[in-house]
LOROGU-797374 format. One record per residue: residue number from 1; x, y, z of N, C-alpha, C, O in turn. Coordinates in steps of 0.2 Angstrom, whole numbers. Each point is the difference from the previous one (the first is absolute). Layout:
N
resi|nx|ny|nz|cax|cay|caz|cx|cy|cz|ox|oy|oz
NUM|X|Y|Z|X|Y|Z|X|Y|Z|X|Y|Z
...
//
This chain:
363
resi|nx|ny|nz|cax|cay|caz|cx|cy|cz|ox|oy|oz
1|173|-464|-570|7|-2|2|3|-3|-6|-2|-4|-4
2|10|6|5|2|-5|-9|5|-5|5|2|1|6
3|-1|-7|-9|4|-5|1|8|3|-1|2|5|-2
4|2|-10|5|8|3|0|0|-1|-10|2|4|-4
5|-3|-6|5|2|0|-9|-4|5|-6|3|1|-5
6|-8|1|7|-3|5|-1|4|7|1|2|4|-4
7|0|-3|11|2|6|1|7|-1|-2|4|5|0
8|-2|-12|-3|9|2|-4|-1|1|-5|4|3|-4
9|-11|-3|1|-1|0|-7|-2|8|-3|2|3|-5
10|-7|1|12|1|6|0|3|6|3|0|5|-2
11|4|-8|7|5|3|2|9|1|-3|4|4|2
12|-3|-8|-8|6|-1|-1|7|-5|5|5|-2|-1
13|-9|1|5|4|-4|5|0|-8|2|-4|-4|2
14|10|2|-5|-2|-7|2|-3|-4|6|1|2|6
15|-3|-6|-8|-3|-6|6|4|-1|5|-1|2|6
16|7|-4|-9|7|-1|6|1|6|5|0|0|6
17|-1|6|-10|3|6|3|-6|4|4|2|5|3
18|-9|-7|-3|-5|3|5|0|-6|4|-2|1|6
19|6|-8|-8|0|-4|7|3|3|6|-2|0|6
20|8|2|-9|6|5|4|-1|3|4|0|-1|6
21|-4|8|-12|-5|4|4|-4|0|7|0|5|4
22|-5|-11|-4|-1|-2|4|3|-3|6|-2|1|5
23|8|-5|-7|3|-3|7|4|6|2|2|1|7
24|0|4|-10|4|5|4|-5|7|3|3|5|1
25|-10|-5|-2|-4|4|2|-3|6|-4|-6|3|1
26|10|-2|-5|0|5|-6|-8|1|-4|-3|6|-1
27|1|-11|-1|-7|-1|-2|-2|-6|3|4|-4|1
28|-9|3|1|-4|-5|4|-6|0|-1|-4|4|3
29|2|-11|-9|-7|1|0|-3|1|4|2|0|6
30|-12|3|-9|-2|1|4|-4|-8|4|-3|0|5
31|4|-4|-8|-3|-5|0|3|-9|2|0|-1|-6
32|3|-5|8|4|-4|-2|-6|-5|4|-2|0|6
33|0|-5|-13|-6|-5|1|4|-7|8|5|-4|0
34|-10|5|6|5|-4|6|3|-8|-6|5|-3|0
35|-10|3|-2|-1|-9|-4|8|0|-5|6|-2|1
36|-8|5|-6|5|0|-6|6|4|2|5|-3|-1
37|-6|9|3|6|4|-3|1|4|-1|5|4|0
38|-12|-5|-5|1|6|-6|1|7|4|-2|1|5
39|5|5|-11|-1|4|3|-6|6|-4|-1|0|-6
40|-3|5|9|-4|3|-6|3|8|6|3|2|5
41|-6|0|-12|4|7|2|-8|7|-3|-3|-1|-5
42|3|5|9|-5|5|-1|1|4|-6|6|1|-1
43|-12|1|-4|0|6|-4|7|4|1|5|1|-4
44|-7|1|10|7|9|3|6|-4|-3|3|2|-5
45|-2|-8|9|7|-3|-1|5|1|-7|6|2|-1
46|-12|-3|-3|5|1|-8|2|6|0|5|2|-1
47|-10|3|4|6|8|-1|7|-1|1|5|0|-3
48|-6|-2|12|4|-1|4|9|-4|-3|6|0|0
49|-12|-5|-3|7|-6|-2|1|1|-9|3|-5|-3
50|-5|12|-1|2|4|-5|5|4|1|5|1|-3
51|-6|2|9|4|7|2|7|-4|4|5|3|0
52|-7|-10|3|6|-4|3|3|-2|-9|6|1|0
53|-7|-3|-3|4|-2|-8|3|7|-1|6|0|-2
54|-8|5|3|6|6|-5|3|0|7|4|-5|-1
55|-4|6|6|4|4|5|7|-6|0|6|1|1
56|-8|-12|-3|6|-1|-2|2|0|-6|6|-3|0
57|-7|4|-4|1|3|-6|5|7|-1|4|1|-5
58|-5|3|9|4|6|4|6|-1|2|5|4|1
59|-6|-11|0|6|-4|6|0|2|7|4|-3|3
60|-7|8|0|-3|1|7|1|-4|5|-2|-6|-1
61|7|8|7|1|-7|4|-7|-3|3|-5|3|-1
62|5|-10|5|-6|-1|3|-3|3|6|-6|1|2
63|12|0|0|-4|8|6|-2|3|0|-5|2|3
64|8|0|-9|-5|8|-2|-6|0|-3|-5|4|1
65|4|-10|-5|-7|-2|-3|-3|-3|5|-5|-1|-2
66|6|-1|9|-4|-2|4|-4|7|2|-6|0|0
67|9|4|2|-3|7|-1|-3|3|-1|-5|2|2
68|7|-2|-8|-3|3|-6|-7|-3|0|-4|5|0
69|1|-11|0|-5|-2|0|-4|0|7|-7|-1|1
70|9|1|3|-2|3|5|-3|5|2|-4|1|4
71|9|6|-9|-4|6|4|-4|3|-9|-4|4|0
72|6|-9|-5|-5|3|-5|-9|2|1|-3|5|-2
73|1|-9|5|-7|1|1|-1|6|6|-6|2|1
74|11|0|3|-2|6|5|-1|7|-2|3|1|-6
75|-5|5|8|1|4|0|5|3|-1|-1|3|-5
76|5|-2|7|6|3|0|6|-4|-4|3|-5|2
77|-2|8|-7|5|-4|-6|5|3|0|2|-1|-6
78|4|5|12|4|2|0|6|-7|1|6|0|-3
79|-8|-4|7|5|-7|0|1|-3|-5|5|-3|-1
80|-10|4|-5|1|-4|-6|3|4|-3|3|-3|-5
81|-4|9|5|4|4|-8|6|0|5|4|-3|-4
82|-1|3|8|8|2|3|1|-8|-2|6|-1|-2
83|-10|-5|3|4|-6|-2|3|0|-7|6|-1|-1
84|-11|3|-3|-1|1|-6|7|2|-2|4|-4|-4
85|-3|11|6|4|6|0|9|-2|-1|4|1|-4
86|-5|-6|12|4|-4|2|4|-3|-5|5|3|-2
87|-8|-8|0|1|-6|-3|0|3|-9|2|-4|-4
88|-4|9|2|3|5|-6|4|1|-1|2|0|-6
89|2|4|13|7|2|0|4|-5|1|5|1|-2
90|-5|-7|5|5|-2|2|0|-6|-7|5|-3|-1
91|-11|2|-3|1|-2|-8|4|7|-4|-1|-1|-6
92|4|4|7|0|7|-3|10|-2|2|5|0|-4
93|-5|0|10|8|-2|4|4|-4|-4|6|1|-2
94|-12|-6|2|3|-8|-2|2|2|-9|5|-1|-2
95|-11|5|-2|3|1|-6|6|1|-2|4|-2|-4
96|-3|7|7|3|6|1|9|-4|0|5|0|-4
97|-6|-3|10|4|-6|2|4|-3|-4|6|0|-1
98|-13|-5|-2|1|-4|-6|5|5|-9|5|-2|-3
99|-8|5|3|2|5|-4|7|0|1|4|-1|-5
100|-1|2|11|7|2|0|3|-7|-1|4|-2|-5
101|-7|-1|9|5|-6|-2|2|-4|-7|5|-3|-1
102|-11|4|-2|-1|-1|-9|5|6|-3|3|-1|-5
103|-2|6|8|5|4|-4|6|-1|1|4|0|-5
104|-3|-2|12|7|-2|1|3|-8|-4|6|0|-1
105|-11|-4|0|-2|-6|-4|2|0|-7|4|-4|-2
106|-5|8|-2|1|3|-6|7|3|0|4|-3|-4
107|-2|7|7|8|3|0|3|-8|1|4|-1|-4
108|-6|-3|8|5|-5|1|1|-7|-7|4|-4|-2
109|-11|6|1|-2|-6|-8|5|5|-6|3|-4|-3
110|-3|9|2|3|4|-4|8|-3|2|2|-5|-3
111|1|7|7|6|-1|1|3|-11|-2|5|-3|-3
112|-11|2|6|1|-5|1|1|-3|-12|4|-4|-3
113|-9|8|1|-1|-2|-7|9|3|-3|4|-3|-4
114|-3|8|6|6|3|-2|8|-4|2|5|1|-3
115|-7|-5|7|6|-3|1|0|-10|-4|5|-4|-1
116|-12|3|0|1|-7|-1|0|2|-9|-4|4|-3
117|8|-9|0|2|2|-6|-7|-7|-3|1|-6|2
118|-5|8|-6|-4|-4|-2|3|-4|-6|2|4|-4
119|-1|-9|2|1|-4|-5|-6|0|-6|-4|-4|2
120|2|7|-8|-5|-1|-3|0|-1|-7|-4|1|-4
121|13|-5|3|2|-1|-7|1|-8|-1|3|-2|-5
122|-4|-2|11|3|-4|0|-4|-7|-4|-6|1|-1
123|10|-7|-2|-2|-4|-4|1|-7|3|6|0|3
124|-10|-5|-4|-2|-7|3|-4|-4|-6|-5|2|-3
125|9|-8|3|-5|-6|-2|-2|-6|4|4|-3|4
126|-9|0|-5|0|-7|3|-4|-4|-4|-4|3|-4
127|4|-11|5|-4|-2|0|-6|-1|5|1|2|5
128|-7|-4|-6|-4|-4|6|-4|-5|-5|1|-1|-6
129|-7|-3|10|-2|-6|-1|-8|7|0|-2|5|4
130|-2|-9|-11|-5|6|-2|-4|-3|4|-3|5|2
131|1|-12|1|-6|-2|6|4|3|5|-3|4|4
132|6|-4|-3|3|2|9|-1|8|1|-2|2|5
133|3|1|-12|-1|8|1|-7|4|-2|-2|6|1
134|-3|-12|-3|-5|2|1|-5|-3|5|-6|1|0
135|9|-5|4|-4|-1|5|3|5|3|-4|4|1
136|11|-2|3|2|5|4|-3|7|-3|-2|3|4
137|0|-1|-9|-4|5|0|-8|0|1|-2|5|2
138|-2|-11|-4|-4|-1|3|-2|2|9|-5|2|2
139|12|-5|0|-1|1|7|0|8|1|-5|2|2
140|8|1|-3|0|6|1|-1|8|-1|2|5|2
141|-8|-6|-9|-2|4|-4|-6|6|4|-1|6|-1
142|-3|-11|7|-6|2|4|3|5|2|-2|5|-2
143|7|-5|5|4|5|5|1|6|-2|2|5|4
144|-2|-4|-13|1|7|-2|-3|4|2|-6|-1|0
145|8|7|1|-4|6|4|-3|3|-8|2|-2|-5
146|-6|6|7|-2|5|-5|-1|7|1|-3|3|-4
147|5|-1|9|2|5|4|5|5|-5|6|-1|-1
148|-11|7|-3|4|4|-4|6|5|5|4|3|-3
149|-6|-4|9|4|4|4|8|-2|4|4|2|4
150|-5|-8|-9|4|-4|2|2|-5|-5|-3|-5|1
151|8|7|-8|0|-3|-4|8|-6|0|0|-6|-4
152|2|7|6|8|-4|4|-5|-6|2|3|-5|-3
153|-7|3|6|-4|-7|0|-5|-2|-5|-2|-6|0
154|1|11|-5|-4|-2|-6|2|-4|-5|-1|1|-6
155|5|-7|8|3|-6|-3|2|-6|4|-2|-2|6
156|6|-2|-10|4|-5|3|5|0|2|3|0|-6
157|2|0|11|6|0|-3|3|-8|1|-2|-5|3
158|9|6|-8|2|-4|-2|8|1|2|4|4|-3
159|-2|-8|9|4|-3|2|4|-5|1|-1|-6|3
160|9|7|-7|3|-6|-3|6|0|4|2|5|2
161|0|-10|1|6|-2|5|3|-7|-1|-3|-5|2
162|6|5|-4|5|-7|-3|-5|-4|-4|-1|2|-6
163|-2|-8|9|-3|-6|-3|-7|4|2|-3|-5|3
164|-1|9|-3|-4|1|4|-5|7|-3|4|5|0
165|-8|-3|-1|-7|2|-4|-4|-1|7|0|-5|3
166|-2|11|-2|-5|4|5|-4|4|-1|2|6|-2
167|-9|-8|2|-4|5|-3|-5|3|5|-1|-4|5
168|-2|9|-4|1|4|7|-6|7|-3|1|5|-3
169|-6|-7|7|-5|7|0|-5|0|5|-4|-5|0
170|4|12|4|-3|4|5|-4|6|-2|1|4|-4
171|-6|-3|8|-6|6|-1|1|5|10|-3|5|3
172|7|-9|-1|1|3|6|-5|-6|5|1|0|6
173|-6|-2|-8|-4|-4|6|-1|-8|-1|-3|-4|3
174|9|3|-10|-1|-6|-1|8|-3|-4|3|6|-1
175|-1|-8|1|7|-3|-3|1|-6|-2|-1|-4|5
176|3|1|-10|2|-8|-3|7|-1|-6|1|0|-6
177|1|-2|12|7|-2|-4|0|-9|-6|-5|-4|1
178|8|3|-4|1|-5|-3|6|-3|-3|5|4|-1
179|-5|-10|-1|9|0|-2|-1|-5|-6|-4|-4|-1
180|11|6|-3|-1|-4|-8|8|0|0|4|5|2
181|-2|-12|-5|7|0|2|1|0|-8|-3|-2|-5
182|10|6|6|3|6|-7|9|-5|0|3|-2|5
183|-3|3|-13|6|-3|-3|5|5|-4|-2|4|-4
184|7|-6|4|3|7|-5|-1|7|3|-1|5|-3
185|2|-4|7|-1|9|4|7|1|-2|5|-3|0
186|-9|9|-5|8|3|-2|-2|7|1|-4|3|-4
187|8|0|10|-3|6|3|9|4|0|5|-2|-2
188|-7|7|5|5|3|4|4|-2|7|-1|1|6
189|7|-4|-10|6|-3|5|-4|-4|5|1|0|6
190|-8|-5|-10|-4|-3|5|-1|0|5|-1|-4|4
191|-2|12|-6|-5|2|9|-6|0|-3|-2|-2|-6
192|-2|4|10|-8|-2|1|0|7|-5|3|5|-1
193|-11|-8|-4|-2|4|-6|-10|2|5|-4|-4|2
194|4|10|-2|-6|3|3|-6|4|-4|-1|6|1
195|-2|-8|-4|-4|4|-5|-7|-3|2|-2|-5|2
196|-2|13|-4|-8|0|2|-2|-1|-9|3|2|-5
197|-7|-6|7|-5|-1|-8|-6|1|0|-3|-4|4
198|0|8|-6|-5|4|1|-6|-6|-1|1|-6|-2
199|-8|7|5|-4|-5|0|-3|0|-7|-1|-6|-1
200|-2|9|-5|0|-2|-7|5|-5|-4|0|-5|-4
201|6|9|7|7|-6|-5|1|-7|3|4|-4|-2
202|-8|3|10|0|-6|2|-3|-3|-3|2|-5|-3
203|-9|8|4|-7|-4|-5|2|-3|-6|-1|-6|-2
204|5|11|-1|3|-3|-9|5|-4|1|1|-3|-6
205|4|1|12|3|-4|1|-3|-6|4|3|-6|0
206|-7|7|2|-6|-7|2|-4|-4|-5|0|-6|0
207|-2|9|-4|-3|-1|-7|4|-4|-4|-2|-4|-4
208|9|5|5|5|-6|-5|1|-5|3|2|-4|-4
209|-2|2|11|3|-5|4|-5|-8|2|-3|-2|5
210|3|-1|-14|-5|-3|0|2|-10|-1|-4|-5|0
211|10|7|1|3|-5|-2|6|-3|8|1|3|5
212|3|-10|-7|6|-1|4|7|3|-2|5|-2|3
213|-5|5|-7|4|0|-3|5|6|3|-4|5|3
214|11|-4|-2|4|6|1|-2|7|-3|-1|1|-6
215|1|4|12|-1|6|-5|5|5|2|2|0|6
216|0|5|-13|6|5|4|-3|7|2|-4|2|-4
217|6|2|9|-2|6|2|7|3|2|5|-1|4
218|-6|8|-9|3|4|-2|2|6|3|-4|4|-2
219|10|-1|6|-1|8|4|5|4|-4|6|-2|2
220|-7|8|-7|4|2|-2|-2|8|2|-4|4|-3
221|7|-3|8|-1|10|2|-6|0|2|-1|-3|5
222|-4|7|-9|-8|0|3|-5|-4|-3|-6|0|2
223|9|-4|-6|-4|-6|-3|0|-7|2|5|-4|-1
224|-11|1|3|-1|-6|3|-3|-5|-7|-6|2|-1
225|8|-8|-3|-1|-4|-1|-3|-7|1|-2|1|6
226|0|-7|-9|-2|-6|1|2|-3|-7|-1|5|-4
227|3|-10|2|-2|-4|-6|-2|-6|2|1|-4|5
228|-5|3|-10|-3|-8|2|-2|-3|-8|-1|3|-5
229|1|-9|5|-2|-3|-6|-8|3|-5|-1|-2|-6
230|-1|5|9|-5|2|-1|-1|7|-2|-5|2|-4
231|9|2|7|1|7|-3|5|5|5|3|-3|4
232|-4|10|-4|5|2|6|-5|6|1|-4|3|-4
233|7|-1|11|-5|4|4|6|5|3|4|-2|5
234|-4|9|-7|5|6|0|-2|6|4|-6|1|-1
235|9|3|4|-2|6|2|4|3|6|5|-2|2
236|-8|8|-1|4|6|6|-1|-4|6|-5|-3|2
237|11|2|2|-1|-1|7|-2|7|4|1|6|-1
238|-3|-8|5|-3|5|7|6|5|2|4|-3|4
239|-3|8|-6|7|5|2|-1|2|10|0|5|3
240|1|-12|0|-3|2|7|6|-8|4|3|-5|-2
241|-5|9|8|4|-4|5|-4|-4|4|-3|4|4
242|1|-11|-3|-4|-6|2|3|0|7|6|1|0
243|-10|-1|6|3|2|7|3|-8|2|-2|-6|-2
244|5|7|5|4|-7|3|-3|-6|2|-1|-1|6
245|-1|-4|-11|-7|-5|5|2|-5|3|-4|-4|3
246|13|4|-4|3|-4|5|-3|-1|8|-2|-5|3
247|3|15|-2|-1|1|8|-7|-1|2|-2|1|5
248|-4|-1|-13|-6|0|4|-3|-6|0|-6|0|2
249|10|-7|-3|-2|-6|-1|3|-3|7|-4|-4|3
250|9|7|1|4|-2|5|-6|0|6|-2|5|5
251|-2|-11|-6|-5|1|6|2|-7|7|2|-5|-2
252|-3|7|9|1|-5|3|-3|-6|-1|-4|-1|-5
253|8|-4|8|-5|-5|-1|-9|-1|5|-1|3|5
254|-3|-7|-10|-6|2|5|-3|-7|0|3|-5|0
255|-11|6|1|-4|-5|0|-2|-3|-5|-4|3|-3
256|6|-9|0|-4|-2|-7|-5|-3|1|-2|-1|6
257|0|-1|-12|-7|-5|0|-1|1|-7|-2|5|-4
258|2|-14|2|-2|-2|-8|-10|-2|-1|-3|-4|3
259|3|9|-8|-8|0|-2|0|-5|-6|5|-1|-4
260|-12|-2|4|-2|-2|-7|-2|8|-5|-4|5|1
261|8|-5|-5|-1|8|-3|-11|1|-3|-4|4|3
262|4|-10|-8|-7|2|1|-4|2|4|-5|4|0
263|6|-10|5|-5|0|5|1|9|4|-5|3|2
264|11|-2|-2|1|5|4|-1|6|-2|0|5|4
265|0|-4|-10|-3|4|-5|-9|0|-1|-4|5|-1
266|3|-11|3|-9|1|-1|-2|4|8|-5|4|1
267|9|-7|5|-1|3|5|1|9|2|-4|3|3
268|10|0|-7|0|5|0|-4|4|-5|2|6|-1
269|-7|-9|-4|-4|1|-5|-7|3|4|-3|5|0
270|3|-11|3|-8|0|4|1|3|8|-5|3|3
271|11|-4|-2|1|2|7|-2|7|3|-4|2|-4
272|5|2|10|-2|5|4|6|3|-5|4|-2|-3
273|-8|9|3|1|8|-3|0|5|3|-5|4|1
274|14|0|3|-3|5|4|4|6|-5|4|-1|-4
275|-7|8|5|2|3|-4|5|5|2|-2|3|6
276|9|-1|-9|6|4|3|-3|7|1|-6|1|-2
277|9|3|6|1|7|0|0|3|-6|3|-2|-5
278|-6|8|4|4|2|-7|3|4|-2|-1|3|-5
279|8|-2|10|5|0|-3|7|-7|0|6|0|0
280|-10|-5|-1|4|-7|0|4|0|-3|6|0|2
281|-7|0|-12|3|-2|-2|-3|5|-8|-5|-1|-3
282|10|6|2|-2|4|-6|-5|4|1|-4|3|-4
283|3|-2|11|-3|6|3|-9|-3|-2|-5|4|0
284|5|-9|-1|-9|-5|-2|0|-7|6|5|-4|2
285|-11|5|2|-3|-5|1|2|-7|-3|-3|-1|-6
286|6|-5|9|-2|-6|-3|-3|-5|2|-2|2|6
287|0|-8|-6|-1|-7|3|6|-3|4|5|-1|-2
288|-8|0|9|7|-6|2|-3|-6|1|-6|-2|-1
289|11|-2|2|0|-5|-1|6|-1|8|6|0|0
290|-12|-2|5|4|-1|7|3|-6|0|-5|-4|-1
291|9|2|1|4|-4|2|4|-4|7|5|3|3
292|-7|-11|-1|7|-1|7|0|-8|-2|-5|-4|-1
293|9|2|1|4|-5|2|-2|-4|6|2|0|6
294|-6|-4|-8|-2|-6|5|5|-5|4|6|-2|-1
295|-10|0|7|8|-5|4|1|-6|-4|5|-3|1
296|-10|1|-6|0|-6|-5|6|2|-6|1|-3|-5
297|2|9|6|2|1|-6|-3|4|-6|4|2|-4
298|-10|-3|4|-6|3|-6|0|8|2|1|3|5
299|-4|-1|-11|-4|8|0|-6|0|0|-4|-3|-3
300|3|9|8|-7|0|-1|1|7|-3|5|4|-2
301|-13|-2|1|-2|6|-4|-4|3|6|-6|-3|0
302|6|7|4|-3|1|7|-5|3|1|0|3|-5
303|-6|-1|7|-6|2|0|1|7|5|4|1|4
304|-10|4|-7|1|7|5|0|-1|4|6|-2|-2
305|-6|-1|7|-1|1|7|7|-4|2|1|1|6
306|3|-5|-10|6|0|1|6|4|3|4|2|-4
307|-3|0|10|5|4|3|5|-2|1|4|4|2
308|1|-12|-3|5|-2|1|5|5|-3|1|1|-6
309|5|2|13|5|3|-5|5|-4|-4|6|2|1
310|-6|-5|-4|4|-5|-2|-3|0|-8|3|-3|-4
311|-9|7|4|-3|-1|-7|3|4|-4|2|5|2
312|-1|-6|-11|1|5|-2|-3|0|-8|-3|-4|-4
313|4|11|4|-6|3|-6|4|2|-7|6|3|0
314|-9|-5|-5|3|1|-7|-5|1|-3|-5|-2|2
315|4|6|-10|-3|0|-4|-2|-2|-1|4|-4|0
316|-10|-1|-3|-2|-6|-1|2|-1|-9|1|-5|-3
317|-2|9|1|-1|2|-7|7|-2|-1|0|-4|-5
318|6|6|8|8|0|1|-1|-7|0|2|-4|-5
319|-5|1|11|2|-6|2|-3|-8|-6|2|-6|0
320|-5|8|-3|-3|-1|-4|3|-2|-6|1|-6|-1
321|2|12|-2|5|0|-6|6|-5|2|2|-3|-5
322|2|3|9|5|-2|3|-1|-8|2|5|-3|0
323|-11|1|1|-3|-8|1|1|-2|-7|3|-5|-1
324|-7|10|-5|0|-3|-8|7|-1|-3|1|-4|-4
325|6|9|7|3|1|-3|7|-4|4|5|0|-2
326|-6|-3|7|3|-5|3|0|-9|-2|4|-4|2
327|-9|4|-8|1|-4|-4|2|-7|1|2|-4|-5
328|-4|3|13|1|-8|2|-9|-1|3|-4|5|2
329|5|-13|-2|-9|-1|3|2|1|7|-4|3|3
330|12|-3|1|-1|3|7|7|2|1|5|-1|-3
331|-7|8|8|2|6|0|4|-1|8|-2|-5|4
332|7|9|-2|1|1|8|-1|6|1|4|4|-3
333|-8|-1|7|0|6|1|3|0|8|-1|-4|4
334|5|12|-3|5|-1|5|-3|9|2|0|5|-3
335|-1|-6|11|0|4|5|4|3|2|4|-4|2
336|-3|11|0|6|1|5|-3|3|4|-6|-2|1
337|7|7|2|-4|5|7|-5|5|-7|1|0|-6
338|-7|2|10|-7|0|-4|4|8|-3|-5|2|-4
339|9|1|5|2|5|-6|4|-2|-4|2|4|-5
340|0|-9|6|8|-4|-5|-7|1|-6|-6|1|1
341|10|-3|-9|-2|-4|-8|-2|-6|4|2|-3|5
342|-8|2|-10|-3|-9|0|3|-2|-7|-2|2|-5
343|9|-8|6|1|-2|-6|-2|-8|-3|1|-5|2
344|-5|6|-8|-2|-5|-4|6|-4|-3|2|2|-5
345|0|-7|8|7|-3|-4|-4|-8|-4|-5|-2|1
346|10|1|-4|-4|-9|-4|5|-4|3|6|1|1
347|-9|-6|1|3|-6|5|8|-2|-5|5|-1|3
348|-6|0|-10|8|-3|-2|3|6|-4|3|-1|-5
349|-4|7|7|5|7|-4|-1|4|5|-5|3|0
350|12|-3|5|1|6|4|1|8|-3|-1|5|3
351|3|-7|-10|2|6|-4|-6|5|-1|0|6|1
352|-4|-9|-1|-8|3|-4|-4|0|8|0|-4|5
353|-4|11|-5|-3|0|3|-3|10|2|4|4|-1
354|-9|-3|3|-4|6|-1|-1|2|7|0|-5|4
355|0|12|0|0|2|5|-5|5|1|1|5|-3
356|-7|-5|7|-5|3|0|0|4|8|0|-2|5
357|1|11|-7|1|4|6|-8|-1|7|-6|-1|-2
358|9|1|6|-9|-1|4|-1|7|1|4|4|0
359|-13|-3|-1|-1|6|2|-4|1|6|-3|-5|0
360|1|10|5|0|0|6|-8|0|0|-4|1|-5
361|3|-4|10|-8|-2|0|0|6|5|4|2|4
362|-13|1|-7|-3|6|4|-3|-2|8|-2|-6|2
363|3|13|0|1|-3|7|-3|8|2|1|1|6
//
């Protein structure tokens, strides 16, 4: 007989998700001790709950995998190849589907590039304050994607708007904006300057900013600048368009709750580990780190057996970096509906702060 933990470990199936299993019928140990709970599951089972991981792995509705496991052990295996069959084509529909829609998607991104007249000559100065612009990239270095298939995030970007230096980077599952107040903006007819700075020319622009002292950062055409008392840090900006983080910052209001960061940090260190789907995040398995909001106001870190809908799941890895890089002893972290971002804000700078996407807990 193996333990549920056993059979997640040989089966590929989470803990959470053979709970599932069993409250909706699907796999049902063969055993559940009257005393404890526990559940133990038969030798046969792991076939059973191997061949239930690919078929959702397949993406297979649950009907049909009820089936399917149903008549796999019988004689007659025509209900299974016709599910099979089924559920082939109508993956085959869907591509197909998909396909068109991506092409029609493409004709309209083509058109759409041929009408907006890109600016890629333009020229800007400012000052800023060299602690303020290396703590705002401190804050927001973690979030660089390294995603060669996606090189438009393969930096920081740097946006200037009046009095005002915004610094701003995403990998798609995590996002941290920051702010450094800028003097001297001598831009074009004083509109907002938007340039990607690739993540090596950050580095070497981090590496100067070691002092209090004012530093100038330079935008002439495709070259991005720093000067600092110390030396200067030069090079190509990213030839790419930074997607709008206006609209992806625009989150309802939700539930806060301020943590002691250490302490809350040691708890999500040592705390409960449920592990994603995998296709979560970059198409790999990660660690979550479940999450809900207490009536005290506090966070907890919630344990398997945890089913509150109200909980919600983040990287922990994600969540992690974003604790370190929040850079106060206490943090607020703010809920909204358990698919909303979980935002890491610091109690005295609304400007600064990191947004961590939730990923779905298996089920």
């Amino acid at each position: 007989m193996r333990s549920i933990g056993e059979m997640s470990r040989d089966s590929g199936l989470g803990v959470s998700t053979l709970r599932f299993y069993d409250r909706t019928g699907v796999l049902v140990p063969a055993r559940v001790d009257p005393v404890s709970g526990y559940r133990w599951y038969s030798p046969a089972q792991l076939d059973e709950a191997r061949l239930l991981a690919r078929l959702r792995r397949a993406g297979m509705p649950l009907a049909d995998i009820r089936l399917v496991l149903a008549s796999w052990s019988s004689a007659d295996k025509d209900l299974v190849s016709e599910l099979l069959q089924a559920h082939l084509r109508r993956l085959e529909r869907e591509l197909t589907d998909a396909r068109t829609e991506f092409s029609t998607l493409r004709e309209l991104l083509v058109r759409r590039e041929n009408t907006l007249a890109v600016n890629r000559t333009i020229s800007a100065e400012l000052t800023t304050s060299a602690a303020e612009l290396a703590a705002a990239l401190d804050a927001v270095r973690f979030a660089v994607s390294a995603d060669p298939e996606l090189p438009m995030l393969g930096g920081v970007l740097f946006d200037v708007e009046g009095e005002a230096l915004r610094v701003v980077a995403t990998d798609r599952y995590r996002m941290a904006v920051a702010y450094a107040g800028a003097g001297g903006h001598d831009g074009p007819d004083g509109h907002a300057v938007q340039v990607i700075v690739p993540a090596p020319l950050v580095g070497a622009m981090r590496a100067l900013l070691n002092g209090e002292e004012s530093v100038r950062l330079a935008v002439d055409g495709d070259r991005v600048t720093l000067e600092t008392e110390d030396g200067r840090a030069s090079g190509r900006r990213l030839d790419h368009d930074f997607p709008d983080y206006r609209r992806l910052v625009q989150l309802p209001a939700g539930r806060r709750a301020l943590v002691e960061t250490a302490v809350f940090r040691k708890a999500v260190e040592e705390g409960p580990v449920r592990v994603s789907e995998p296709r979560a995040q970059d198409g790999a398995c990660c660690d979550l780190s479940v999450l809900k909001v207490m009536d005290d106001r506090t966070v907890a870190v919630c344990d398997d057996g945890d089913d509150d809908p109200e909980q919600v799941a983040v990287n922990r890895e994600f969540l992690l970096d974003a604790l370190a890089a929040g850079g106060r002893d206490r943090l607020v972290l703010e809920f909204g509906v358990p698919t909303a971002p979980v935002a890491i804000r610091r109690p005295d700078d609304e400007e600064t702060f990191s947004l961590l996407m939730p990923v779905r807990l298996e089920h």
